[in-house]
ROMARKE-376573 format. One record per residue: x, y, z of N, C-alpha, C, CB in turn; residue in one letter. Coordinates in steps of 0.2 Angstrom, whole numbers, padded with zeros to 4 digits, always signed. Glycine has a CB too. Layout:
residues N
XYZXYZXYZXYZa ...
This chain:
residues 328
-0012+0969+0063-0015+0963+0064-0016+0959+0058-0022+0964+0068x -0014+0953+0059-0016+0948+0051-0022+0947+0048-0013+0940+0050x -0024+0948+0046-0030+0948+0041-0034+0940+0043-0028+0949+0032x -0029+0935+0044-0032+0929+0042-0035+0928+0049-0026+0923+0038x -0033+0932+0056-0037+0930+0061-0041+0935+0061-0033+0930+0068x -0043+0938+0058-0053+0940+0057-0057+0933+0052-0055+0949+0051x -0052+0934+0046-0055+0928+0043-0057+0924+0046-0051+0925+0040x -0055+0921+0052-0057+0912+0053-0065+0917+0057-0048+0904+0062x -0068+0921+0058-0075+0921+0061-0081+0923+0055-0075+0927+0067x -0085+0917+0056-0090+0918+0050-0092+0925+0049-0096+0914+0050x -0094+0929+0053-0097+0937+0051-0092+0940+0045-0096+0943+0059x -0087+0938+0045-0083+0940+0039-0080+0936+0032-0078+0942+0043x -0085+0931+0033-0085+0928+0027-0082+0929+0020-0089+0927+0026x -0087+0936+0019-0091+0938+0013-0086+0943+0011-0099+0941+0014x -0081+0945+0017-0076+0949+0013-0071+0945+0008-0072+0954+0018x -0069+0951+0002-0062+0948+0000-0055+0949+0002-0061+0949-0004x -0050+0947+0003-0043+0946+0005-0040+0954+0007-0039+0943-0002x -0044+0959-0001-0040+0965+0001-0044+0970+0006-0039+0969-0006x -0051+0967+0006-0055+0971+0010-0051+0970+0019-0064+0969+0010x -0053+0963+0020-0049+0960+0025-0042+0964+0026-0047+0953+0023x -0037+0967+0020-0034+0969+0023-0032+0973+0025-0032+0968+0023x -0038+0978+0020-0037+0985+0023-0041+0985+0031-0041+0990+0016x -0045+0982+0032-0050+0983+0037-0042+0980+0044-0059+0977+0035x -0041+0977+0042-0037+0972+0048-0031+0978+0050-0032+0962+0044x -0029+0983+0045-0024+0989+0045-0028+0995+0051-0025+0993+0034x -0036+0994+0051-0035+0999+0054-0041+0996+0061-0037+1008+0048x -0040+0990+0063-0041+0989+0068-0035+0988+0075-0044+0986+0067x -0039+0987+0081-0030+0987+0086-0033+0981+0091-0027+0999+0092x -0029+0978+0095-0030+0972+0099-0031+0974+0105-0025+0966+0097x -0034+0970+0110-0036+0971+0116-0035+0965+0119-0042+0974+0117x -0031+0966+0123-0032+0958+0130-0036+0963+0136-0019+0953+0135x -0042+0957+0139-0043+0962+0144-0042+0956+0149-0049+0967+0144x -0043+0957+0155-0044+0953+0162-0050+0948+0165-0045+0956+0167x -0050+0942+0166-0058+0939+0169-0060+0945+0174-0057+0931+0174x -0068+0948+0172-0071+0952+0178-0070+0961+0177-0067+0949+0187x -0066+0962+0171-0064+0968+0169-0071+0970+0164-0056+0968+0164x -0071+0977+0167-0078+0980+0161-0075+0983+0156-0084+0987+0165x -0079+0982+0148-0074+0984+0145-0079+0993+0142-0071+0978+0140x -0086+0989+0142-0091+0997+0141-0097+0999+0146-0094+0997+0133x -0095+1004+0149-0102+1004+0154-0108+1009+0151-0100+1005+0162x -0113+1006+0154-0118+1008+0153-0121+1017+0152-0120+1006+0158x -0119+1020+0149-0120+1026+0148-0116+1030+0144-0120+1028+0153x -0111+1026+0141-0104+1030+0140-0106+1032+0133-0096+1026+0140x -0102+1035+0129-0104+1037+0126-0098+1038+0118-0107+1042+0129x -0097+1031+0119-0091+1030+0115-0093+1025+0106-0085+1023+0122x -0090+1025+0102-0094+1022+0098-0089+1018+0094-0097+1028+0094x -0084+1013+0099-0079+1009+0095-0084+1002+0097-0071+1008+0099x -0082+0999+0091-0086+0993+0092-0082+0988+0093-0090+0992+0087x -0084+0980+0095-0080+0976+0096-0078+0969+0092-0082+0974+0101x -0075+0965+0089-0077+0957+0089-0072+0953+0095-0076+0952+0079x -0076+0946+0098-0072+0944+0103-0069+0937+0099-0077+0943+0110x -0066+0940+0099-0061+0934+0097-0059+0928+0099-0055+0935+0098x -0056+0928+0106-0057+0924+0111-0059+0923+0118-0053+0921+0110x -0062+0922+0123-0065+0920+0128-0070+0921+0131-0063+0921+0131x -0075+0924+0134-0082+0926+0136-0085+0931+0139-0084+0922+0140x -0090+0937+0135-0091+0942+0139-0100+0941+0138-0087+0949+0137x -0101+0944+0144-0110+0945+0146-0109+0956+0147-0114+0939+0158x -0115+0955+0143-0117+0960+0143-0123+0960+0148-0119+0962+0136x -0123+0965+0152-0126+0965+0156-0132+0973+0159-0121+0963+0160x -0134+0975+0165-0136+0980+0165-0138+0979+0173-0141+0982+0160x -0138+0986+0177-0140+0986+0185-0148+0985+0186-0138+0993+0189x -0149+0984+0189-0157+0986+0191-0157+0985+0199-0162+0980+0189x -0165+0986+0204-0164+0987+0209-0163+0981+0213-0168+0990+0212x -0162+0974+0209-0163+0969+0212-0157+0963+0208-0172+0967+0211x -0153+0968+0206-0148+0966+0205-0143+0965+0196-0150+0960+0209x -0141+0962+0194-0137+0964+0188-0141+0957+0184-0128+0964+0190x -0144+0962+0178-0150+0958+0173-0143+0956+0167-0158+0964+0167x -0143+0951+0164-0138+0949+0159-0142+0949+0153-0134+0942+0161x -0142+0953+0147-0146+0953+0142-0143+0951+0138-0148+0958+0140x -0135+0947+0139-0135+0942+0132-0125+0940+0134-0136+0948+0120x -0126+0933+0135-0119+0929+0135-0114+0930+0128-0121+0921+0135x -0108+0933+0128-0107+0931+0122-0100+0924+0120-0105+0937+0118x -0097+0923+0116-0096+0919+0114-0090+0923+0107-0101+0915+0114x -0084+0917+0108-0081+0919+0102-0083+0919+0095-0077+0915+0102x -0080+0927+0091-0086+0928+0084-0091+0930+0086-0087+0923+0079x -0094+0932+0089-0098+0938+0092-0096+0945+0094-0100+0936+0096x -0100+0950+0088-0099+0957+0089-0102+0959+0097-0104+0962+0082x -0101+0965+0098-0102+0970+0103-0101+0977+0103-0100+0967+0107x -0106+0980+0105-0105+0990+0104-0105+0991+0099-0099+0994+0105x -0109+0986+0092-0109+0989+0086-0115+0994+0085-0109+0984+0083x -0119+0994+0090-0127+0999+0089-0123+1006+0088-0134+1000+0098x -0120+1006+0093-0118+1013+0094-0112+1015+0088-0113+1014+0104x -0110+1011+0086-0105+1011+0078-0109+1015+0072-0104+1002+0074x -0114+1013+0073-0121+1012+0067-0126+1018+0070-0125+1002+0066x -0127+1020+0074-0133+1023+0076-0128+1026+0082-0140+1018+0079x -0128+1033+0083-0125+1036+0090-0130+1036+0096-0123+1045+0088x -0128+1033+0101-0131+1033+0104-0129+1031+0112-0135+1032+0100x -0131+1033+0119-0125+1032+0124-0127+1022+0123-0127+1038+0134x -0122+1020+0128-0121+1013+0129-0128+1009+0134-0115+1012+0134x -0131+1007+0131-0136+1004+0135-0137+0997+0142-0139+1002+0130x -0129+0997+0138-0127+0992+0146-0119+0992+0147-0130+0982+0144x -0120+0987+0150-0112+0987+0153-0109+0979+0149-0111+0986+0164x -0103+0979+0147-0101+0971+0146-0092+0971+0149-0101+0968+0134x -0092+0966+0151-0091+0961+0158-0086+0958+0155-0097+0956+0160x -0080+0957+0155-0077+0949+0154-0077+0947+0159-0071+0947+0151x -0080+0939+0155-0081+0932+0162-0078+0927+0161-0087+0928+0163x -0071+0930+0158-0065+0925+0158-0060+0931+0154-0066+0918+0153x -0054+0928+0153-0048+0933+0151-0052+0931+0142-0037+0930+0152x -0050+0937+0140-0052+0938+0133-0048+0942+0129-0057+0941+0133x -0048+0939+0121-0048+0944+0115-0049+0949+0114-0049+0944+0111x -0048+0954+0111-0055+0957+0109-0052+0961+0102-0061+0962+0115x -0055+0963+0096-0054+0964+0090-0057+0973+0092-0057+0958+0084x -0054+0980+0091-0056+0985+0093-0058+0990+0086-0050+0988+0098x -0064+0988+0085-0066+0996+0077-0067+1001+0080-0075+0996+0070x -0063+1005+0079-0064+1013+0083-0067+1013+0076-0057+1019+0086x -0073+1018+0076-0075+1022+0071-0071+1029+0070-0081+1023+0072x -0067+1031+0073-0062+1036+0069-0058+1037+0065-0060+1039+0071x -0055+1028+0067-0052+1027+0062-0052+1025+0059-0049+1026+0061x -0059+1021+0058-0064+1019+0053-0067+1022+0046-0067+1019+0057x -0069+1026+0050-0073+1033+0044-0069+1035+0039-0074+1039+0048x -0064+1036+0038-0059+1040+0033-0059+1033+0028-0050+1043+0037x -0057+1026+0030-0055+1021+0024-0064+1019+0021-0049+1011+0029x -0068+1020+0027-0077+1018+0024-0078+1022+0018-0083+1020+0029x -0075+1028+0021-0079+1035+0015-0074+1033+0008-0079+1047+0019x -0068+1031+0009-0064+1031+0001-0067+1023+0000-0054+1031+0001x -0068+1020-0001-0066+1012-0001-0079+1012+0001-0056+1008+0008x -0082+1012-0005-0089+1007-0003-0089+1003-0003-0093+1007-0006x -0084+0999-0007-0085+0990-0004-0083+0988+0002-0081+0984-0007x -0081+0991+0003-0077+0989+0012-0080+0992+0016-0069+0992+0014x -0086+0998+0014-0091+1001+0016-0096+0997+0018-0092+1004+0014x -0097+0993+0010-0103+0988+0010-0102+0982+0017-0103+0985+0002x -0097+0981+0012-0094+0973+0017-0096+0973+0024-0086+0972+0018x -0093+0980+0029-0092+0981+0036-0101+0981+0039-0085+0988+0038x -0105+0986+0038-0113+0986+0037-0115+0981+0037-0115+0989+0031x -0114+0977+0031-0119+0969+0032-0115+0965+0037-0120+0964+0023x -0110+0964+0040-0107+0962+0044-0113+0963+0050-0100+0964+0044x -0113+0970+0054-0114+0974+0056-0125+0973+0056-0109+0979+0053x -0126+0974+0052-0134+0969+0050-0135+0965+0053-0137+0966+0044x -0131+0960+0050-0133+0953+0052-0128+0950+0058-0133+0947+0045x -0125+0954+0062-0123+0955+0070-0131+0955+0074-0118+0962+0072x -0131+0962+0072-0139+0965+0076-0143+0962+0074-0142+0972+0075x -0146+0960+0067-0151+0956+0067-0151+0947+0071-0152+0955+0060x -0147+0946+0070-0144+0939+0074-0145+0940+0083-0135+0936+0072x -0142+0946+0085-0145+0947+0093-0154+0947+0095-0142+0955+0095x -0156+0952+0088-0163+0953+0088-0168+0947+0088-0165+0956+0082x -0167+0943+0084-0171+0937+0084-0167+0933+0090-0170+0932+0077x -0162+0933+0094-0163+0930+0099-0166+0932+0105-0159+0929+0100x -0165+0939+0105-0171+0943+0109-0178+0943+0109-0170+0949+0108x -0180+0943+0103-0187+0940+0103-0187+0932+0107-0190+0939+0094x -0183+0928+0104-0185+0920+0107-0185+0923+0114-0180+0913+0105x -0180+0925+0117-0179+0927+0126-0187+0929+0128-0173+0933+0128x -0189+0933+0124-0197+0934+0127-0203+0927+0126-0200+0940+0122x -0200+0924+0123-0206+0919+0124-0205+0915+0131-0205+0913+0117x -0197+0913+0131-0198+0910+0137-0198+0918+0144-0191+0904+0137x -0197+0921+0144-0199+0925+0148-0205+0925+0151-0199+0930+0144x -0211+0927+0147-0219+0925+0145-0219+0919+0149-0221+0923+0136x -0215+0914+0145-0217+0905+0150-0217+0908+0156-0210+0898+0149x -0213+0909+0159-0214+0910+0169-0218+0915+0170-0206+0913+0174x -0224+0917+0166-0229+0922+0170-0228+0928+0172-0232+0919+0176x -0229+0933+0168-0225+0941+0168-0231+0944+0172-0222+0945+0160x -0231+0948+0176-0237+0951+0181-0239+0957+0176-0235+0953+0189x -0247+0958+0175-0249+0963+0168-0247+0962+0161-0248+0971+0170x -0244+0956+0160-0242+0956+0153-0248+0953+0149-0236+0952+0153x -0247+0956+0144-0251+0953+0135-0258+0956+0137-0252+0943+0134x -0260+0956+0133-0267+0958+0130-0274+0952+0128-0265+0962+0122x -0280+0954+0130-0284+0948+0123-0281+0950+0117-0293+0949+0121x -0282+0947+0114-0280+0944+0105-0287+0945+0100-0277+0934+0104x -0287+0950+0099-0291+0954+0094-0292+0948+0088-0287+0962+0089x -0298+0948+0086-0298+0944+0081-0294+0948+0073-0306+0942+0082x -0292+0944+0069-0289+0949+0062-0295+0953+0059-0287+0943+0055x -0291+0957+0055-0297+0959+0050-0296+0955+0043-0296+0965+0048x -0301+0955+0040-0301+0953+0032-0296+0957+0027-0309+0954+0030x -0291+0952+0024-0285+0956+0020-0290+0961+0016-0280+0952+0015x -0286+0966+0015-0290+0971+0011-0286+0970+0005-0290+0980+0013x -0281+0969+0005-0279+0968-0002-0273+0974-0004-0287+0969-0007x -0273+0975-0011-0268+0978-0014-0274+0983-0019-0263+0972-0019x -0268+0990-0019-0272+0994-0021-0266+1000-0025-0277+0996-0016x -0268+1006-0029-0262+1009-0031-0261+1015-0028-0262+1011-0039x -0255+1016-0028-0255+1025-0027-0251+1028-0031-0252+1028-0020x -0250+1033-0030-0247+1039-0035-0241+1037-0035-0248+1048-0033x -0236+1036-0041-0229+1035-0041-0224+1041-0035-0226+1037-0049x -0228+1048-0037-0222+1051-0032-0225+1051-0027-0219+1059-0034x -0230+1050-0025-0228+1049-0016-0225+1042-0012-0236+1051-0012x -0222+1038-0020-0217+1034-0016-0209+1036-0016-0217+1028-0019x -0210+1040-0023-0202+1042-0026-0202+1050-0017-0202+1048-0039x -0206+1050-0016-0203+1056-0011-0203+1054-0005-0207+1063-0011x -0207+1046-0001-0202+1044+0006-0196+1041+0002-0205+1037+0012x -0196+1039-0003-0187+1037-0004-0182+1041-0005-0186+1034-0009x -0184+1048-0006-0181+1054-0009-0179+1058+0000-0187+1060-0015x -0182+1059+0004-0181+1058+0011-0176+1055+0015-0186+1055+0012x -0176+1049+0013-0169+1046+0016-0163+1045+0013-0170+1040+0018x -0164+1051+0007-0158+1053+0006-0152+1048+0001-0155+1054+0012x -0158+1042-0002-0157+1039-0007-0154+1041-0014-0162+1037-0006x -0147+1037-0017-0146+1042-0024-0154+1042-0028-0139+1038-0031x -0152+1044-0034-0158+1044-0039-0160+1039-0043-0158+1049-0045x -0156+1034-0043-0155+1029-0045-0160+1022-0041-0148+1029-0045x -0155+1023-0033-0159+1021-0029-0166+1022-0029-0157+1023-0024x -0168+1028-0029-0175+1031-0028-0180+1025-0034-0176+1041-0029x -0176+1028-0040-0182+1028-0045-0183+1018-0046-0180+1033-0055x -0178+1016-0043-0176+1008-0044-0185+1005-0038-0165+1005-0039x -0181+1007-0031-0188+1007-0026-0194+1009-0030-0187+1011-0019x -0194+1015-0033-0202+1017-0033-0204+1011-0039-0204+1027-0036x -0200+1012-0044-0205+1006-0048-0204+0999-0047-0205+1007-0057x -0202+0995-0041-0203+0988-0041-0204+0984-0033-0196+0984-0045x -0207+0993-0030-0212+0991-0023-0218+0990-0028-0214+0997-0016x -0219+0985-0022-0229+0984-0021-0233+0988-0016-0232+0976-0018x -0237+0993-0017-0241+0996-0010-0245+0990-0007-0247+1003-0012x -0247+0990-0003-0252+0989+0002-0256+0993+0006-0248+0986+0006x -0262+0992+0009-0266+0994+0011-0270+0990+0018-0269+0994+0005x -0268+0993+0023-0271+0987+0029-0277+0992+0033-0263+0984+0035x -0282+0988+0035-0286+0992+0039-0283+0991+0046-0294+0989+0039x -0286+0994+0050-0283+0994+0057-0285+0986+0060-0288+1001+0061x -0279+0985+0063-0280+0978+0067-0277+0972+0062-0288+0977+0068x -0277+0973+0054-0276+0969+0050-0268+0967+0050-0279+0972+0044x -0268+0960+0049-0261+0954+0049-0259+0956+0044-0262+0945+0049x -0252+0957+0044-0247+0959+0038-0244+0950+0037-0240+0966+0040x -0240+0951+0042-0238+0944+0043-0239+0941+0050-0232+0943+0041x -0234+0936+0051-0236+0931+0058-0230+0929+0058-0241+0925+0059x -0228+0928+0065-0221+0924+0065-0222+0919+0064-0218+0924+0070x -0217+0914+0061-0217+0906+0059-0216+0909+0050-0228+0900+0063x -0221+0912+0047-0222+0915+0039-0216+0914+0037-0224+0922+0037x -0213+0912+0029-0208+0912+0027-0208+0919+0024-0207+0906+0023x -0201+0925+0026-0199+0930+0024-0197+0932+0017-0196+0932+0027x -0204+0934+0012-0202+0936+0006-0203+0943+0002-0205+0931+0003x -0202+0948+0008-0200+0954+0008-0202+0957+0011-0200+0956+0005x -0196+0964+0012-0194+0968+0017-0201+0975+0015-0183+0969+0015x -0203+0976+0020-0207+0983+0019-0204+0990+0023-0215+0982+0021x -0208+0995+0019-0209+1001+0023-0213+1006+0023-0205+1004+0021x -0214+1009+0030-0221+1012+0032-0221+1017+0027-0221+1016+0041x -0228+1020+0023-0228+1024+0019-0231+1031+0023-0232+1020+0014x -0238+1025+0025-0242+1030+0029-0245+1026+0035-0249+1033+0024x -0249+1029+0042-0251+1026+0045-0244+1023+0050-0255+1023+0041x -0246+1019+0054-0243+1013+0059-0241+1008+0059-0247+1012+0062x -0236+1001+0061-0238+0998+0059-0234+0994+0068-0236+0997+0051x -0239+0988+0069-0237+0986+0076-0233+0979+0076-0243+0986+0081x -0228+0980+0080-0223+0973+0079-0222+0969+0084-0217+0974+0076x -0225+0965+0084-0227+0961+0091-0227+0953+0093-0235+0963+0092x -0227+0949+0097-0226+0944+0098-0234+0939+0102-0218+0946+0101x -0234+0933+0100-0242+0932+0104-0238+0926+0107-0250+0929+0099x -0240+0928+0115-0236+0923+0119-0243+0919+0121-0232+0926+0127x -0240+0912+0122-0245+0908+0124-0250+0909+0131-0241+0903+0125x -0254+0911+0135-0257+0914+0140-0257+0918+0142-0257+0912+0143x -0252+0922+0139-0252+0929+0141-0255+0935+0135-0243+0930+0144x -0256+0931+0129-0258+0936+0122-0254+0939+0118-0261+0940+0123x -0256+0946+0116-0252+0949+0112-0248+0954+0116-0255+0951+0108x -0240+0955+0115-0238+0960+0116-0234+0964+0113-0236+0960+0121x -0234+0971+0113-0230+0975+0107-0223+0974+0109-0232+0983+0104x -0219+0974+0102-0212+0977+0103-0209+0982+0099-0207+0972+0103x -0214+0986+0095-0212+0992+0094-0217+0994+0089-0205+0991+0092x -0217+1001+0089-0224+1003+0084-0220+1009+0079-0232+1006+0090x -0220+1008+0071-0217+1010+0066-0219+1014+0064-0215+1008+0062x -0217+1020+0061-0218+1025+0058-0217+1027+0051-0216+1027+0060x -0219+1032+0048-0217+1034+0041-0210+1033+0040-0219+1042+0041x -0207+1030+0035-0199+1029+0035-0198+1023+0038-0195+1033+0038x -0199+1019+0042-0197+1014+0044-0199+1008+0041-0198+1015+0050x -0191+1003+0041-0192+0998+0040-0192+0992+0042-0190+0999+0038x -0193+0986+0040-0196+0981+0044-0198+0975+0039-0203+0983+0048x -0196+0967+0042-0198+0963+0038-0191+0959+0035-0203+0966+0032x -0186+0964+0038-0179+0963+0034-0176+0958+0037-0174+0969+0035x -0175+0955+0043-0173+0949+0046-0174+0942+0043-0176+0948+0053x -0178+0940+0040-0181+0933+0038-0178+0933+0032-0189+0932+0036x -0177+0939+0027-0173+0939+0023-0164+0939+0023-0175+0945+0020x -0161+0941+0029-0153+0942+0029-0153+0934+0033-0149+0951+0034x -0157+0932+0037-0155+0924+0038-0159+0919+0036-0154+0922+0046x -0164+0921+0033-0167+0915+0029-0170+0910+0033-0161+0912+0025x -0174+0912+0038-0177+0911+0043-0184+0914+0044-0172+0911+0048x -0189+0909+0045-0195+0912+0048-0196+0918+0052-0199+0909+0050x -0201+0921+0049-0203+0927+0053-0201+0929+0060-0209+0927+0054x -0201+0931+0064-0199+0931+0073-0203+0934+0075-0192+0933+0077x -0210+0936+0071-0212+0941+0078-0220+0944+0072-0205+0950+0080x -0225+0944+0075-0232+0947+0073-0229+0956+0068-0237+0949+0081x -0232+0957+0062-0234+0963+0060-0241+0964+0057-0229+0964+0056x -0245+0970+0061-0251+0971+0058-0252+0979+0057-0257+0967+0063x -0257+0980+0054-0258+0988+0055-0259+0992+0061-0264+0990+0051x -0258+0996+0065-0259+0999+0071-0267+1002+0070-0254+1004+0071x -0268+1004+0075-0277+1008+0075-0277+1012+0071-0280+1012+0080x -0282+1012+0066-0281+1020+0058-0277+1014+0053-0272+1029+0060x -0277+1010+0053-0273+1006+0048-0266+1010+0045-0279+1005+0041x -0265+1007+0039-0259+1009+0038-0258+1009+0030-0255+1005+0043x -0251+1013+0026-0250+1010+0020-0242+1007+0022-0251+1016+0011x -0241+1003+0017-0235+1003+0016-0233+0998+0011-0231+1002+0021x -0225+0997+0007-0223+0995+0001-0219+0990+0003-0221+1000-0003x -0221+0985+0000-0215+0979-0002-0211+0979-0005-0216+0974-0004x -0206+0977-0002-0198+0978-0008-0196+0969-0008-0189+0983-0003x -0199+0966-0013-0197+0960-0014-0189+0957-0011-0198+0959-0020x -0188+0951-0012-0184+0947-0009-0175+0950-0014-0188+0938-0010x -0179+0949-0020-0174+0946-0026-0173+0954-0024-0178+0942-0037x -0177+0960-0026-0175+0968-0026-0168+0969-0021-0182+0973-0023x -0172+0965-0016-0167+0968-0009-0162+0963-0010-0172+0966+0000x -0161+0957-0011-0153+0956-0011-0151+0959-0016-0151+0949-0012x -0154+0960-0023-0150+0965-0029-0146+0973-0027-0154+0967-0033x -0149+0977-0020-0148+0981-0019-0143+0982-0014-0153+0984-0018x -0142+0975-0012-0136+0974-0005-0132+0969-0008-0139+0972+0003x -0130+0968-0013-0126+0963-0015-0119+0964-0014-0127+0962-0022x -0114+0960-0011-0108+0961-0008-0103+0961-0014-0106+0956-0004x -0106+0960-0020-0100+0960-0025-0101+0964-0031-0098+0953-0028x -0104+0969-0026-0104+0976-0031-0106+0981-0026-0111+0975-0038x -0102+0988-0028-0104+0993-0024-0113+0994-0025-0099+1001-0027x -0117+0994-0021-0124+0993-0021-0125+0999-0017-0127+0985-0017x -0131+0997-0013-0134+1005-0006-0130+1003-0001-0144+1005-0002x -0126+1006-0002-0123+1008+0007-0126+1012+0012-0117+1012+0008x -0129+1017+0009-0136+1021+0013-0141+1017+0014-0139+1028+0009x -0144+1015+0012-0150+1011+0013-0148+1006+0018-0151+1007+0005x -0140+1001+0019-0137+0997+0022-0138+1001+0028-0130+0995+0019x -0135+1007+0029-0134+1011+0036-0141+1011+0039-0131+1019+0035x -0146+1013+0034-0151+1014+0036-0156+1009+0040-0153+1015+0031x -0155+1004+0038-0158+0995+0042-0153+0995+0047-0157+0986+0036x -0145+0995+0047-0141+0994+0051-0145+0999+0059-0133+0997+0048x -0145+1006+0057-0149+1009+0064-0155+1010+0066-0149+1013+0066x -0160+1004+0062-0167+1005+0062-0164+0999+0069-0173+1002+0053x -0162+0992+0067-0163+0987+0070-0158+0986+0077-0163+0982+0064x -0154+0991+0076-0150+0994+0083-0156+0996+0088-0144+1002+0081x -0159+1001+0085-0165+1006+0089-0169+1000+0092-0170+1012+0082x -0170+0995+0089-0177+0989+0088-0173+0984+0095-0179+0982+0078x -0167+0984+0095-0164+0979+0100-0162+0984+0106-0157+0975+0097x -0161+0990+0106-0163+0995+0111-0169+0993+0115-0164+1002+0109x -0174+0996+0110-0183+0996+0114-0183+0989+0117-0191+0996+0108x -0182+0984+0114-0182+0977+0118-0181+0975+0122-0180+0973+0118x -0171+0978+0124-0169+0976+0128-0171+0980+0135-0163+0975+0126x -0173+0986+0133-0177+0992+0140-0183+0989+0142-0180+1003+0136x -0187+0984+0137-0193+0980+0140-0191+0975+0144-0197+0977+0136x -0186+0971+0140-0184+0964+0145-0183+0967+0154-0174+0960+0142x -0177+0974+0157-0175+0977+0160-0182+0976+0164-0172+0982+0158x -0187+0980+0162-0193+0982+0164-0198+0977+0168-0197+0985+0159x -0198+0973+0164-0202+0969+0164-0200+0963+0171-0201+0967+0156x -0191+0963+0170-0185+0959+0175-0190+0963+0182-0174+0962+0174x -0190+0969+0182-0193+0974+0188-0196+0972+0189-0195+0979+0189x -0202+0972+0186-0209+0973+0186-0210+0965+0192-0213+0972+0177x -0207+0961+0189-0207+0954+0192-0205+0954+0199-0203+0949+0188x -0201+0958+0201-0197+0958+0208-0189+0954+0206-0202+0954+0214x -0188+0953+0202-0182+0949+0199-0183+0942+0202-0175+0953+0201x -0188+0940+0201-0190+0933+0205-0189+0928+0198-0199+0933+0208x -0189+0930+0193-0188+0926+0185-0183+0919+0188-0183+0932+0177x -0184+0912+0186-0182+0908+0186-0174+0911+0182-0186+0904+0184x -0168+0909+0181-0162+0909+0178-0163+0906+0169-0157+0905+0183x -0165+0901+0171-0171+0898+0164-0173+0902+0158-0178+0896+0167x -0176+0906+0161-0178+0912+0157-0175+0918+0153-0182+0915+0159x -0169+0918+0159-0165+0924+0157-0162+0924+0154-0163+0927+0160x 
């Protein structure tokens, strides 16, 4: 395939000529049919897509009929979760017109990633800021969701707690969650000395959505809840983090406000800021940087658009599938 027809879609900006060509070497092309499925719901395949040209919806069954969890459009990925994170297909996608479609098999994938890191790097942040760009639209879908009145949705709205502030901890019980995920030594000792800890009591605002994102954290100790406040309906979670997990990263890869509440969970919580300037240094495209670390965000925020999209589903239910179209 010619290199220069990936070129013309912005997700691939950021490569160079030779990455393009090696990458363009070991993909293969797909025409499919208007109304042709091209992955369903369960499978358990791990090629991923870009649509090149015409229109597919991703979709999913329910009892009240077929929920559409995201239109897509030319230059737009698809099946990249399962690329990045193994895991079966969480829906089905549809063409709703004859279409392109650009085919990454990861098998044949994997052999040019593991010789070649830049090309490693390159394909990953492609692959981030796919999933992160679905993620934040999936949040906004819940607001208007919320707008039409979800039956038992949201909570009262706790009031904050008083920031507690900043405080120290021991160097190696940072160097050993970073030693954990399998980080080089380099990586490790880089994160341990130019996080900040944190300290939150239970209930306490890390951030808010609307906040300009000026760095990416990770759970040390404790909980941390990541949630969204809908207008009359309150607070609702969308996912609750753990030791290792990261978060805070989206504002940073599009340079866009916050999308979503983070506060401490019940028990409070610790965790460490990885500044702005750290985090682009460590993912920089014009240097072999963390490609583990890359992978790492890539199937944190797969997993985070999973949980979502199994609430939206739920939630479709819950309603009797009565939701205006509007919303969906």
């Amino acid at each position: 395939m010619p290199p220069e027809r990936l070129a013309r879609h912005s997700l691939f900006a950021h490569f160079g000529a030779a990455q393009l060509g090696r990458l363009s070497e070991a993909l293969s092309e797909r025409a499919v049919a208007a109304g042709e499925t091209v992955l369903r719901q369960g499978d358990a395949g791990r090629e991923a897509y870009l649509l090149d040209a015409g229109h597919v919806r991703i979709q999913r069954s329910t009892p009240y009929g077929l929920f559409p969890l995201a239109q897509l459009d030319p230059g737009d990925l698809f099946g990249e979760a399962a690329f990045v994170d193994p895991a079966a297909r969480s829906g089905d996608a549809v063409a709703t017109t004859a279409a392109t479609l650009f085919v990454f098999a990861h098998d044949a994938l994997d052999g040019a990633l593991t010789r070649d890191p830049r090309l490693a790097m390159a394909l990953h942040w492609t692959f981030w800021k796919g999933l992160s760009t679905k993620l934040r639209r999936t949040n906004d879908k819940l607001s208007r969701f919320f707008a039409q009145g979800v039956p038992g949705a949201g909570a009262e709205r706790r009031p904050d707690r008083p920031p507690s502030g900043e405080f120290r901890i021991d160097l190696a019980a940072k160097k050993t969650l970073f030693a954990e995920q399998r980080l080089s030594s380099l990586e490790i000792n880089f994160l341990t000395s130019l996080s900040r800890e944190r300290k939150l009591t239970g209930g306490e605002v890390l951030f808010r959505e609307g906040d300009p994102g000026d760095a990416m954290y990770v759970v040390l100790e404790g909980r941390i809840r990541i949630s969204k406040i809908i207008p009359g309906a309150g607070e609702e979670a969308l996912a609750i983090l753990e030791r290792g997990d990261y978060f805070g990263e989206m504002a940073l890869i599009d340079r866009q406000p916050r999308s979503a509440l983070a506060k401490a969970h019940d028990g409070g919580a610790v965790v460490l800021a990885i500044p702005k300037e750290v985090v682009e240094g460590l993912l920089d495209m014009h240097k072999v940087s963390s490609v583990r670390l890359l992978h790492i965000l890539c199937g944190l925020v797969a997993k985070r658009l999973r949980e979502i999209d199994d609430k939206l589903v739920g939630w479709y239910i819950l309603a009797g599938g009565n939701w205006p179209s509007a919303a969906i």
